[in-house]
C-alpha positions as CSV (number, residue, x, y, z in Angstrom):
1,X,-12.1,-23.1,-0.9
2,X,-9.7,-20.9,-2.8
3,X,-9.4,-22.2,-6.4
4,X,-6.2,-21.9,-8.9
5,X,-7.9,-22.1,-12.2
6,X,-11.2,-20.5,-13.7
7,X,-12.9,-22.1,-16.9
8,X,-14.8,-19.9,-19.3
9,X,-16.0,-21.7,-22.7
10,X,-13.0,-22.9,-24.2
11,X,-10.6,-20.9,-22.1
12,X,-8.9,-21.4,-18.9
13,X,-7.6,-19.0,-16.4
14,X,-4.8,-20.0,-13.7
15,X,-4.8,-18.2,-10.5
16,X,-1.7,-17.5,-8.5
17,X,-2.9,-16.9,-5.1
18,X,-1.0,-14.1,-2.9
19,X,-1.6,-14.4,0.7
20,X,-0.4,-11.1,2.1
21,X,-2.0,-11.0,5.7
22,X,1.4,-13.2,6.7
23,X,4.0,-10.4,5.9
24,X,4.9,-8.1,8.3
25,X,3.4,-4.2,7.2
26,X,5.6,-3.0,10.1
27,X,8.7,-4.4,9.0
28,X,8.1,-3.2,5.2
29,X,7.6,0.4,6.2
30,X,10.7,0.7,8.4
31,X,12.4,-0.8,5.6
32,X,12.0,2.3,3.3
33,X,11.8,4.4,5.6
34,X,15.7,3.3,6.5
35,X,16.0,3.7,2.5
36,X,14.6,7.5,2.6
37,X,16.8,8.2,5.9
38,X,20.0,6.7,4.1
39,X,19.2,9.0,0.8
40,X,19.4,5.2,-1.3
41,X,17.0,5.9,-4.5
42,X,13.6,4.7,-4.1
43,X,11.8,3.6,-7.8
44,X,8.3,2.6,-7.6
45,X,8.7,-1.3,-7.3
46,X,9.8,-0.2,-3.8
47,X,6.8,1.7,-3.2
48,X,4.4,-1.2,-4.0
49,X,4.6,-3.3,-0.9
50,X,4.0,0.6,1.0
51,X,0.6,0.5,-1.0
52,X,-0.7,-3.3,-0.1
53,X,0.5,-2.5,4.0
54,X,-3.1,-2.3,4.9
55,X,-3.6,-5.8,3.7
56,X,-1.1,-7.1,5.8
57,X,-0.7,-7.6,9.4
58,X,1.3,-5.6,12.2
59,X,1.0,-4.7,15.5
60,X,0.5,-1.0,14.0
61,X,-2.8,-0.4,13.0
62,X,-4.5,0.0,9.5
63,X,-5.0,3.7,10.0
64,X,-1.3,4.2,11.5
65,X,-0.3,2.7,7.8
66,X,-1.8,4.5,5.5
67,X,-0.9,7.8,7.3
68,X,2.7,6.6,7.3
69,X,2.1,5.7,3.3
70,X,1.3,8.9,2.7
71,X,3.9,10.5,4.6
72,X,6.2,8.1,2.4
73,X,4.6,9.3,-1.2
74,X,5.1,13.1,-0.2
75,X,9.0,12.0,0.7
76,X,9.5,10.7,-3.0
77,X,6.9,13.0,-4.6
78,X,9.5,15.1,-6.4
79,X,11.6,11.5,-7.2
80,X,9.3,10.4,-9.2
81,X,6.8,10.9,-11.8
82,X,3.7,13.1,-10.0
83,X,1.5,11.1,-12.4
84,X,2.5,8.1,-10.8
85,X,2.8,9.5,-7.2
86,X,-1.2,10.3,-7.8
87,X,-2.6,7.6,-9.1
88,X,-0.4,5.6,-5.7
89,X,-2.6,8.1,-3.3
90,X,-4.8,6.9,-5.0
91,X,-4.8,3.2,-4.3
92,X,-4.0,3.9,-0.8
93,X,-7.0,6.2,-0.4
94,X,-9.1,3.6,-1.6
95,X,-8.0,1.2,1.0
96,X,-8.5,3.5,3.8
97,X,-11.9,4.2,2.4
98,X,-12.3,0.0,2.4
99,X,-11.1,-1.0,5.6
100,X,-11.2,2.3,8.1
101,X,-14.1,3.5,10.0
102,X,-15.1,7.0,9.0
103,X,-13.6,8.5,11.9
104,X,-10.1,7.2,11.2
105,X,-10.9,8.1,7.2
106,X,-11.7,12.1,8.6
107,X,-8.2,11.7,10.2
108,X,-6.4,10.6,7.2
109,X,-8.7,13.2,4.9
110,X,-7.4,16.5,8.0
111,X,-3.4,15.3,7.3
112,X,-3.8,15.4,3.3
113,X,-5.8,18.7,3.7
């Protein structure tokens, strides 16, 4: 049972829940990559769904998205700050290293290489 608020002593946190599985991960990707093709700037509020695609559902698979959010951070790498474009990687690494078997993760780890 998912709960909207936590109590600690005298404070009280409220929870939004976000329930991502429901979005479509291949409909978000094509989306930017339509953005990339039609040289439209990308900022990073438009790479943040590319990050949470592995949380969502698709008929591609959770390896086939992270590649392809990879392939999307080296597109804007010299858009935007490389600080930033790292610290995305990073994120998306450790999703693959969360949900992918460690075959899939030595696929992903051969492309970066």
């Amino acid at each position: 049972k998912m709960r909207s608020q936590l109590k600690e002593g005298i404070n009280t946190y409220h929870v939004e829940a976000i329930q991502l599985k429901k979005r479509d991960a291949d409909k978000v990707l094509r989306k930017l990559w339509k953005k990339l093709k039609d040289g439209e700037k990308i900022k990073k509020e438009d790479l943040i769904p590319v990050l949470l695609t592995p949380l969502m559902s698709g008929k591609s698979t959770v390896c086939e998205r992270v590649i392809q959010g990879f392939r999307i951070l080296k597109n804007v790498q010299d858009k935007l700050d490389e600080e930033e474009v790292k610290k995305m990687q990073a994120i998306l690494y450790a999703f693959a290293c969360k949900f992918l078997k460690e075959n899939e993760l030595e696929k992903i780890r051969r492309r970066l290489a």
